[in-house]
N, C-alpha and C positions, 0 to 999 in steps of 0.2 A: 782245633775249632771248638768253641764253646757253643753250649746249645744254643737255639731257638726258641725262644718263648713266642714269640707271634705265630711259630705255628706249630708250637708245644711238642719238638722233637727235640731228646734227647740223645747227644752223640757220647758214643760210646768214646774212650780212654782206646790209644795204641793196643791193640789186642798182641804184641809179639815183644818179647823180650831179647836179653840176649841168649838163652838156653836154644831159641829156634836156629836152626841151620837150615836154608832153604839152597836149594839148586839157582841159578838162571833163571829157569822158566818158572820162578816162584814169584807170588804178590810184593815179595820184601827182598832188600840187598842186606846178607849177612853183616850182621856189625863187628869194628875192629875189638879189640881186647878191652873190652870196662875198665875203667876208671873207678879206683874206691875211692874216690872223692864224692861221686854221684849218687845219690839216693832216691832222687827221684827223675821222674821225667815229665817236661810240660814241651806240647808244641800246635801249633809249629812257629807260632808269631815273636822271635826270639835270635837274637846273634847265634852264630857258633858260638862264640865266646862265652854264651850265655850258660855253656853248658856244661863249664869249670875244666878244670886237666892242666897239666904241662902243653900238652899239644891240643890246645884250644881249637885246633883245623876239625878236628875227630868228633863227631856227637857219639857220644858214650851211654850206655845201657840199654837202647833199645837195639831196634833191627830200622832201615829207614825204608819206608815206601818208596819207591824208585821213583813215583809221580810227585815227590816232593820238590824235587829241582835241588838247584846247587848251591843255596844260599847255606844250607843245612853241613853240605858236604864239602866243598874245595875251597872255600873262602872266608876266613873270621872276619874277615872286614864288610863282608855282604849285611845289610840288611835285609829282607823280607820286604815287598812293596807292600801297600796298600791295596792290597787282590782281594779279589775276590774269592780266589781259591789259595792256589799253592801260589810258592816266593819264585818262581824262576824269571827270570829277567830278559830284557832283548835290547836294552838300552846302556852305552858305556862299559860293555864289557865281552870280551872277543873269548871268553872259552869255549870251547867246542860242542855242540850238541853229542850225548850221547844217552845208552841206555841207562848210564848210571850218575849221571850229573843235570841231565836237562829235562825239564817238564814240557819243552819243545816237541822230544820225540816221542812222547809217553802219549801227550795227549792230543796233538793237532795232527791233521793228515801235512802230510808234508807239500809243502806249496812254496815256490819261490817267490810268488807276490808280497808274502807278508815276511821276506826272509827267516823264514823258521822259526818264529816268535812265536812265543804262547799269548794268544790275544783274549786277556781279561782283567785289564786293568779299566778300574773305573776311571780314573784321572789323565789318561794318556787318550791324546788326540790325534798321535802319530798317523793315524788311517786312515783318519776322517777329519774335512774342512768345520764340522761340527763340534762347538768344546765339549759340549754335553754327550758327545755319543760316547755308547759302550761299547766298543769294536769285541765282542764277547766272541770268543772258539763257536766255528759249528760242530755242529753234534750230531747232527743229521746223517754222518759215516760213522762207524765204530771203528775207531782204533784198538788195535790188541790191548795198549797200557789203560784205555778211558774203561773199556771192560774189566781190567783188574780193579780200577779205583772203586766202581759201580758194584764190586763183588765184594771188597773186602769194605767197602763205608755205606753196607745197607742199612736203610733207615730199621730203626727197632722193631717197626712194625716188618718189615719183610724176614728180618733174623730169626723173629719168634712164629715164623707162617705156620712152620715146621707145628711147634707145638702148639697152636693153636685149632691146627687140623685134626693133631693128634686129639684132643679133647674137645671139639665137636663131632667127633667122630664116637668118642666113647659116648658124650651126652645123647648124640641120635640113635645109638645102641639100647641106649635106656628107656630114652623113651619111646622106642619099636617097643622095646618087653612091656612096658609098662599099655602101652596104646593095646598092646593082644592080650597081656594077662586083666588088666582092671575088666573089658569087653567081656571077657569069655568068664571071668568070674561072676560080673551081674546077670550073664544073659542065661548062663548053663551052669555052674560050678553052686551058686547060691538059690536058684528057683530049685535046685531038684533037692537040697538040702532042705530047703523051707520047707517044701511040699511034704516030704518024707517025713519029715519032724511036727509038722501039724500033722497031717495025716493019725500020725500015733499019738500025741497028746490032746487031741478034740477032733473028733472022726465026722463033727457036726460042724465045721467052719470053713467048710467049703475048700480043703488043700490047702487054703490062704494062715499064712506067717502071722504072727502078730502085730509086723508092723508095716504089710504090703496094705497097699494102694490102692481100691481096684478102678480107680480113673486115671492110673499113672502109668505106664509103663517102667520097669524095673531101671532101663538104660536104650538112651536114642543116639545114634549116631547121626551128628547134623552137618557136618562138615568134613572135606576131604581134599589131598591134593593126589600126585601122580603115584598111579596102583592102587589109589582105595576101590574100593568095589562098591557099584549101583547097582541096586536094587529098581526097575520101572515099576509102572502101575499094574503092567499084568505079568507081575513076578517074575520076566527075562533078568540076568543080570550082566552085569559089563565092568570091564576093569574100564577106569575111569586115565587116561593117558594125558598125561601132560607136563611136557620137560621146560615149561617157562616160568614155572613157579607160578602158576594158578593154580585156585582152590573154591571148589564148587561150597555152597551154602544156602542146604535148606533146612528148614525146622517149621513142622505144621503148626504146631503154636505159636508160631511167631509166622507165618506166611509171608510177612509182605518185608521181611527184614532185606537188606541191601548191599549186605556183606561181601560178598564173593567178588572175585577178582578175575578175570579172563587169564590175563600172564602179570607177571610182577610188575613189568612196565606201564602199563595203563591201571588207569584211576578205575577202583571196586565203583561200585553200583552208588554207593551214598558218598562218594568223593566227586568231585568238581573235573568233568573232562574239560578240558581248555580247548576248543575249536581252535583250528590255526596252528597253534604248536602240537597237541597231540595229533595223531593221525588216525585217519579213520582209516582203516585194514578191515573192509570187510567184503560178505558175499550174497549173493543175494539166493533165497528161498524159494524159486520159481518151480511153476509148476505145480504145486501143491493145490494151493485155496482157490486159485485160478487156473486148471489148468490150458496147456493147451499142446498140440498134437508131436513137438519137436518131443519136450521136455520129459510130456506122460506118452509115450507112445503105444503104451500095451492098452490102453485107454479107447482108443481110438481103432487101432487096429481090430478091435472086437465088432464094429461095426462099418467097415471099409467097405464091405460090398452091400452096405444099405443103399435104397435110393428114397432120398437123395444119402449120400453116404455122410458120416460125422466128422465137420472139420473144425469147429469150435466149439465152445463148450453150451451156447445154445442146441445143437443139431445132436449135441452127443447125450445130452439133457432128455432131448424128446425120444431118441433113441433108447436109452437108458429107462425112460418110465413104457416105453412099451413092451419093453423085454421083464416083463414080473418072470416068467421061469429063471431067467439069467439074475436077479434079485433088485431088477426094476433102478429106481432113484437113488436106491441107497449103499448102489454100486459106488457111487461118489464118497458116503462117508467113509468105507470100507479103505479108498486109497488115501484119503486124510489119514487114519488110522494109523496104515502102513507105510508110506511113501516115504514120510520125515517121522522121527519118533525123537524121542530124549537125545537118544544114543548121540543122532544127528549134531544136536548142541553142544553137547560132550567135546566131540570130535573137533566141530568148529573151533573150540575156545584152543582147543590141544597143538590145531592148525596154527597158532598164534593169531588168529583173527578176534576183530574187535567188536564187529557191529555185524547185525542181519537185517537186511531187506526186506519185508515180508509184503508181497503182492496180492492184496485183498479185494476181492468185487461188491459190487452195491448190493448184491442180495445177500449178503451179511447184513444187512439189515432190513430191507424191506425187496416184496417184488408186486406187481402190478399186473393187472388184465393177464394176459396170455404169456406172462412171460414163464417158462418153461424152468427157469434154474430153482437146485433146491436152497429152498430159502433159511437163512438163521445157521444151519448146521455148521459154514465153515468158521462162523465165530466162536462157535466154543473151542476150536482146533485155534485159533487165536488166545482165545484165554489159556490155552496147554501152551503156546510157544512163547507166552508170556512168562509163566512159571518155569519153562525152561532156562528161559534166556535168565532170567532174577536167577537163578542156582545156580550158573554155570559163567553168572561176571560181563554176560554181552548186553549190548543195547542194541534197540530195536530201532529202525524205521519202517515206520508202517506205508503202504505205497497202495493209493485207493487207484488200483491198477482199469477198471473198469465202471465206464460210468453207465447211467440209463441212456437208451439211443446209440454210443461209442461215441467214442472223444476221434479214433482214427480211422475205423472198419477195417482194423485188422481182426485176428480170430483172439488176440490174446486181450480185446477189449469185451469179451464176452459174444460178440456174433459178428461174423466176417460177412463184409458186405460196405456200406454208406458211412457217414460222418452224420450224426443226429442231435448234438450240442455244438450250442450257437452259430448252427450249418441250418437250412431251411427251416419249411414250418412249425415244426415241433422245436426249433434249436433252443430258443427262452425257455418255455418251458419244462428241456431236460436239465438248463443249466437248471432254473429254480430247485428242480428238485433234488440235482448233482452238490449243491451248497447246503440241501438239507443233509444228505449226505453224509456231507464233510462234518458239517456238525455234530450232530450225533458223534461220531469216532472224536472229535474233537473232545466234546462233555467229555466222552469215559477215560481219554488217554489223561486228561489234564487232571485228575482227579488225584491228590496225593499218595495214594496206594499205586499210583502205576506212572505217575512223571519222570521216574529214575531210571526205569526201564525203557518205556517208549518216549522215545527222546526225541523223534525228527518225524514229523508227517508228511509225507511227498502229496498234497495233494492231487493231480490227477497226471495221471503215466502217459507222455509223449503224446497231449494234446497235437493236431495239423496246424500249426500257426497259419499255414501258408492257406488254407482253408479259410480257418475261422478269422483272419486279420488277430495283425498282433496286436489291435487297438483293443478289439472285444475280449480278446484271451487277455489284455493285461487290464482291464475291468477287471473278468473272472476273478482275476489271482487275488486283487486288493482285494474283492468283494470275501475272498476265501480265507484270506489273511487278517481281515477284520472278524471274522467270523473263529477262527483258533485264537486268538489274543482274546475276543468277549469270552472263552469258552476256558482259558487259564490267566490271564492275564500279561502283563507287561513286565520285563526284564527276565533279568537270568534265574533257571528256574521254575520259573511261571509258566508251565506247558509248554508243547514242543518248538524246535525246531519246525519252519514252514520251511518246505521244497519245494521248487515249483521248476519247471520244466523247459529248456528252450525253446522246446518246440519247434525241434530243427533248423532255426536259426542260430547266422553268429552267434555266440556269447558277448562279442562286442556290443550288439544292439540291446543288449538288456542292461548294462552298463549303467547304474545311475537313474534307474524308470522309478523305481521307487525308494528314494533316499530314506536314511533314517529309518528307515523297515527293521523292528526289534527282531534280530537272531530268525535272517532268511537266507537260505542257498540258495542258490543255482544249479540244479542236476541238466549233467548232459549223457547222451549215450553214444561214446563214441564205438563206430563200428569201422572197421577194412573190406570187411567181407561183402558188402553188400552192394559195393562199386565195381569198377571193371574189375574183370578177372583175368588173372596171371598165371603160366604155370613157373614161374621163379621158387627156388629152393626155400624151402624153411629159413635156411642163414641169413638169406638176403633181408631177411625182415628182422636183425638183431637190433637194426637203430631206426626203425620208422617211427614206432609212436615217440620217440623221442624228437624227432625234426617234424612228426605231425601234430602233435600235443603238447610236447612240453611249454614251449613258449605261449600258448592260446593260455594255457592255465596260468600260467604266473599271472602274465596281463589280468584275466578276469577275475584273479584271488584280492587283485591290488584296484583293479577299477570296479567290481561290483562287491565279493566280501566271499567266503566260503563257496566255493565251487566243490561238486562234489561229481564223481564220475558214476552214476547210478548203476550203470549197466556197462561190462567190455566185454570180450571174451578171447581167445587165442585163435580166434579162427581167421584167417584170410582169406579162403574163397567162400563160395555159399552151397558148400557139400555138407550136405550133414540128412538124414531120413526126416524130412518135411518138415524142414528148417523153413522153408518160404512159404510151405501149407501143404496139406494132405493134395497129392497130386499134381501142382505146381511145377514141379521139373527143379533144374539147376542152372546158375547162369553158366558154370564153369563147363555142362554138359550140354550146354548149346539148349536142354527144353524146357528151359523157364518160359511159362505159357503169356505173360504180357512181354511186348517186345521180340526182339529179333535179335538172338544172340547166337555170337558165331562160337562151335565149339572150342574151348581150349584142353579138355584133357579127362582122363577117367578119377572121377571121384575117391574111389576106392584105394588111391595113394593115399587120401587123406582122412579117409574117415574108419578105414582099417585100422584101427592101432596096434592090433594083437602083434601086426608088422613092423611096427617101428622098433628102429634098430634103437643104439644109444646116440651117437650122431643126432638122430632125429629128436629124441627126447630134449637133448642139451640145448639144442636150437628153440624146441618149443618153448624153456623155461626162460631163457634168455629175453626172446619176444615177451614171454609173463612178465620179469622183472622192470624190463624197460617199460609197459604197460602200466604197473604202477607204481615206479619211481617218476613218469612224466605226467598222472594224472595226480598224484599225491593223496585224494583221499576217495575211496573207491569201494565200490561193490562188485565182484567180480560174478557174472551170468555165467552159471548157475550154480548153487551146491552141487548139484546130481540132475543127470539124464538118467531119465529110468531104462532101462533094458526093452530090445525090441521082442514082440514074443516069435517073430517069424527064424530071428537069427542069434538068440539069448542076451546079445549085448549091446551094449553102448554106440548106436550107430551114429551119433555125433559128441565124438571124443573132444572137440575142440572149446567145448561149453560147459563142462566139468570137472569144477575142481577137486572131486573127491576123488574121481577116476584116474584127476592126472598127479595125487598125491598117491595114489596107491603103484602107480608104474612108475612114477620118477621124471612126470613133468612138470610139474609145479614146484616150486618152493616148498622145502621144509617152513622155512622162516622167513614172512615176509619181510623183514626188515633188511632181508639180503640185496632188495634193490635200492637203498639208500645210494645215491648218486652212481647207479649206473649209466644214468644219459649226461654225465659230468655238466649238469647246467652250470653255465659261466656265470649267470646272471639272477639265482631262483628266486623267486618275493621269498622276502625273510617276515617271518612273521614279528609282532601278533595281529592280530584283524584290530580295524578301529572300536573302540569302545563299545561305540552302537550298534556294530557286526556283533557282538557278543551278548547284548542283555545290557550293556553295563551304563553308563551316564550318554543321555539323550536318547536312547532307544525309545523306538516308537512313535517320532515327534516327525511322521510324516509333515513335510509343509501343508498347508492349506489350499496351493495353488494346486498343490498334485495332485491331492483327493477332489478337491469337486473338479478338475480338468478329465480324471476316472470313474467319474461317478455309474453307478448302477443302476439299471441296466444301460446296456449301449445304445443308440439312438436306433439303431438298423442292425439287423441279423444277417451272415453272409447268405443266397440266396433264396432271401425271403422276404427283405424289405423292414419298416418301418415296424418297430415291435411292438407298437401300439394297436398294430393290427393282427398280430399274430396271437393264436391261441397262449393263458398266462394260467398260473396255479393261484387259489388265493390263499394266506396261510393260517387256515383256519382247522387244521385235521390234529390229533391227538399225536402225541411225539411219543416214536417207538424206543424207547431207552433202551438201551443194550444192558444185556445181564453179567452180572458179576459172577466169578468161577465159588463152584459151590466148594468150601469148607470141609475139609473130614478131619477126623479128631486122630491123631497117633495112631499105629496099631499100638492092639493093646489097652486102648483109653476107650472108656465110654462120657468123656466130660464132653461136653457141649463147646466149641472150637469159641473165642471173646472177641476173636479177631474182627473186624469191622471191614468187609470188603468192597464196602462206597454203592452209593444209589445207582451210579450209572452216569450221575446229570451234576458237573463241578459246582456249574453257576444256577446256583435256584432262581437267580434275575433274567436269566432268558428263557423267558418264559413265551416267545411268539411258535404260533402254533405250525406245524408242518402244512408244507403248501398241497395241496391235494385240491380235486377241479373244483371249480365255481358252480354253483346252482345257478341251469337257466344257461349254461355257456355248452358250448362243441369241442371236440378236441380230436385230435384224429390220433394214429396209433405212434406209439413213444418213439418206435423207430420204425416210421413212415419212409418212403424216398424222399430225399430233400427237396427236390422238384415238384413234390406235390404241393399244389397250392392253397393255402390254408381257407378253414371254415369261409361262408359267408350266409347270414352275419356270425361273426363269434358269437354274441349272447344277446338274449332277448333282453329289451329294454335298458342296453348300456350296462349290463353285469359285473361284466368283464373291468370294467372302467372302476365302477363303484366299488367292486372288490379291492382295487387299487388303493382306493383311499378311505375307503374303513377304516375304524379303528380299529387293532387288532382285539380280537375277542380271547380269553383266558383260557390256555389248552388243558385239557387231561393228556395225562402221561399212561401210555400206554403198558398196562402188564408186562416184564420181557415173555416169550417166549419161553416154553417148559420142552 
């Protein structure tokens, strides 16, 4: 066989002469007695004849590969077809299949349909009514003889694995010594030389060498993959774990570089992630910057027997600043601090995940009248998960999980209770302020120092559609979505990913609402647990989200564009330590306190894990895998449940991924659920053009926008918003601050780095809406039933504020 230049493989020459004696069970059939006629050998495309002697039948000097057939061996009058591989024949000639004359037996499973032929004749139609077909051997069985061929005709590259390995093995030898001696000799072997050698020729130069630095450090280590060791900010350190071939990278003179890679498969920070074909693998950060009572429980527990006692982070707030001995407000930054740290991000990337979730509240940036949360703190714990995430290769979705008033009155929207945007009288004016909001985060995320990182903005977390009408929530969105595009711009690149919510409806119904929308998802949060409850075994649930989810997603990847699963979890029933609120009961235990549930069973099957056997482990992972193989790109609720302080641990095991990586129910590697719900049918990627950034993005039609225009005519129960309480937007814009700079250890130079004003577009310049002079307003999160001012404002205010020009804001100081 002569080589291949099209795909530049070179075949080696007969490796066996006649000197080899082989057995039977050997690659080759011993050859008869050489011919000194013969000098050389060529094969195999050649007569017998070809190959000189008295007894021309006889190929002389080699050994013959048994797969070569019988053209070679029993017959001078054979030619060799026109194969594709070896010469053996199945046409005009009746010798016997055997181990030592036919490529029939060597290489095809034996089949009486094709009478024992070896089927690889390009030119032969014998099989098939088609002249063009290749009736070519399956392969898909191994024969004993096709494993011989495969063993002794490895391609070059396979032959030389061997030594290939051998000499990447010495080179990573070298440069282990080299990566520990060059370190250890700039950090310790060379300072204590220098020192001791100045020291004794000029006892007046401060220990300093004659050619050190003193704004440089001698040697920084800025990059690392699996087993380098991290050093944090308050001197813990950690071996850094990761078997996918990622590599953390930071360097404080360079701060904002974009290097680092999560795992070898996914695209580094300043490479291009492909929505659609890459996958988003990740988890979400809950609890943290938002808490609430499931996730932080030792949080909350510290004041259970208050009255009223703390079930959101409003209650735990007020709680919290009245206990100064217990350290007051700043108990909250305390668990920022502790909760999630580096280490966290570390881990994640190690987990083979790609992306983090990070659940942020409105008082990250601003708070008003009485409202109790502490304000500005959890954004600098933002700018820390920022710099995590850039060193350690992941991207960020940022998830403005609580708005002023609540988007749903759950506790995890900052105070549990009512619905206070675009719900009753206050509803306008929290959206107004819920948009300035978005903005702000918008300005800072889109800023080129942090586009690469924070990649996808959810703007607001499980708004009630069913509430607010999905007419005024898909106002909101555009309104929101216009407001991220003026804040980075249009196409791929240009500021985030917009998120937006279903809002517990279909996915079907959002289908097409806003065409041509530059690089927008869809997040859904699909849950089991919160419906009726079963006590059916863990097993039973091996293929549900696959027959509940998988097919919903293809449709909405192929009728709307990027579907994303924001939130899942492993858990099927609603057992978990106030998973439905502090004191709320369970449905599965019959005392979930709305409704009338009949008991099915003791929780403590489920949310004990110290008791799962392996059985139960295998089953949970199973349910994980089909999880997100059937939602495809995904956030998994939660990194970590923190520990209860009543019982030390994890009293809902079903919502933790780090919990169920460290017992052995989650996935080492998510990419092990690659077609475990065997979809017959999955959307093949890529997304359309304009799903991505890429040609026509952005070119909403003109029918759609002014048919959504802003605000909606009527507020759900509150009426006509012409007469509801409005902000006008005339107040100074609170800029969010940029993470402060420190110069290397060791350096005293001054850091050059540029960490951005805060504000991308210096043209949006309309000032924050804050109340109107001369108008009423009643409390941000009023009951929606209350009926608003009358009049709103003296002498038409309200009205006039409307249609002012906007007046020229001052930018407000960030926060110190």
């Amino acid at each position: 066989m002569a080589s291949d230049p099209s795909r530049n493989i070179p075949y080696d020459p007969l490796p066996l002469t006649s000197e080899d004696q082989r057995s039977n069970a050997a690659f080759y059939d011993a050859p008869p007695s050489p011919d000194p006629h013969i000098t050389s050998f060529h094969t195999p495309e050649m007569r017998a004849t070809d190959m000189g002697g008295a007894e021309a039948a006889i190929p002389i000097g080699a050994a013959v590969p048994r797969f070569l057939g019988p053209a070679l061996y029993d017959d001078p009058a054979l030619r060799p077809r026109d194969s594709f591989a070896s010469s053996s024949y199945h046409t005009g000639n009746s010798q016997p299949a055997s181990e030592y004359n036919s490529s029939v037996y060597a290489l095809n499973e034996q089949n009486t349909r094709f009478d024992g032929a070896y089927r690889d004749d390009p030119n032969d139609s014998f099989y098939s009514t088609d002249p063009n077909a290749v009736p070519m051997s399956p392969v898909g069985r191994s024969s004993r003889i096709l494993e011989e061929k495969r063993t002794v005709y490895a391609s070059p590259a396979t032959k030389s694995r061997k030594k290939i390995i051998i000499l990447a093995v010495l080179a990573g030898l070298i440069l282990l010594i080299l990566a520990i001696v060059i370190p250890l000799y700039f950090t310790v072997i060379r300072p204590k030389s220098s020192s001791g050698n100045s020291s004794n020729s000029n006892p007046n130069n401060g220990n300093k060498g004659p050619t050190s630095k003193p704004d440089t450090p001698q040697t920084r280590i800025v990059t690392g993959g699996d087993g380098s060791e991290i050093t944090m900010e308050d001197g813990t350190k950690f071996t850094y774990r990761n078997s996918f071939g990622g590599y953390w990278y930071y360097d404080e003179e360079d701060p904002f570089n974009n290097g680092a890679r999560a795992q070898s498969w996914n695209p580094a920070l300043n490479e291009t992630f492909n929505y659609g074909t890459d996958k988003i693998r990740g988890v979400n950060i809950g609890g943290w910057l938002v808490t609430e009572p499931f996730s932080a429980p030792a949080l909350y527990e510290k004041y259970i027997n208050n009255q009223p006692p703390a079930v959101d982070e409003w209650t735990l707030s007020q709680a919290m600043q009245a206990d100064t001995a217990g350290g007051g407000i700043n108990q909250l930054e305390d668990h920022y601090k502790t909760f999630i740290t580096e280490k966290d991000f570390a881990e994640i990337a190690g987990a083979g995940l790609n992306y983090v979730r990070i659940p942020i509240g409105f008082w990250a940036i601003e708070v008003r009248g009485n409202e109790p949360f502490l304000a500005h703190t959890s954004w600098q714990y933002f700018l820390k998960a920022i710099k995590w995430a850039r060193k350690y290769g992941i991207r960020i979705n940022i998830d403005l999980h609580a708005l002023p008033g609540s988007q749903n009155g759950w506790n995890h929207s900052g105070r549990l209770g009512t619905i206070g945007v675009l719900n009753g009288a206050m509803g306008y004016a929290n959206a107004q302020r819920s948009l300035d909001i978005i903005r702000v985060l918008a300005e800072f995320i889109s800023q080129p120092q942090y586009k690469d990182v924070v990649t996808m903005f959810g703007i607001v977390n499980e708004p009630q559609a069913s509430v607010m009408g999905q007419d005024s929530l898909t106002r909101f969105y555009l309104e929101g979505y216009d407001i991220v595009r003026n804040a980075g711009g249009s196409g791929e690149g240009n500021g985030p990913w917009v998120s937006i919510h279903d809002g517990f409806l279909p996915r079907s119904q959002w289908a097409n609402v806003l065409p041509n929308a530059d690089r927008l998802s869809l997040d859904s949060h699909p849950y089991l647990c919160f419906n009726g409850q079963s006590d059916a075994p863990m097993a039973s649930y091996s293929n549900t989200p696959c027959d509940s989810w998988g097919n919903v997603v293809n449709n909405s990847m192929r009728d709307f564009g990027l579907t994303t699963a924001g939130e899942f979890s492993n858990a099927v029933t609603d057992c978990g330590l106030w998973l439905n609120g502090v004191n709320l009961g369970t449905r599965y235990e019959g005392t979930y306190t709305p409704g009338n549930w009949p008991r099915v069973g003791d929780c403590e099957t489920w949310t004990d894990w110290t008791k799962y056997d392996q059985t139960m482990k295998t089953n949970i992972k199973n349910f994980a895998l089909a999880s997100m193989d059937a939602l495809q790109n995904y956030f998994f609720w939660t990194w970590k449940i923190g520990n209860s302080t009543s019982s030390g641990k994890v009293e809902s095991p079903a919502w933790s991924y780090q919990l169920g990586l460290e017992q052995g129910w989650m996935p080492t590697d998510p990419r092990a659920a690659a077609g475990v719900c065997g979809n017959g049918s999955p959307w093949q990627p890529p997304l359309q053009p304009w799903q991505t950034g890429g040609a026509g993005a952005g070119n909403i039609p003109a029918t759609v926008t002014s048919a959504l225009a802003w605000p909606p005519a009527t507020i759900s129960n509150a009426g006509a918003v012409t007469l509801l309480p409005s902000y006008t937007p005339t107040g100074p814009i609170p800029t969010l601050p940029a993470p402060s700079l420190t110069p290397p250890s060791g350096s005293t130079a001054t850091p050059t780095a540029n960490p951005g004003s805060g504000w991308n577009n210096g043209a949006d310049n309309t000032g924050f809406a804050v109340e109107a002079s001369g108008c009423t307003y009643l409390d941000p999160w009023v009951s929606p039933g209350t009926a608003p001012p009358s009049p709103l404002c003296a002498g038409g205010a309200a009205g006039a504020a409307r249609r002012e020009a906007t007046p020229e804001p001052t930018f407000t100081p960030p926060p110190i």
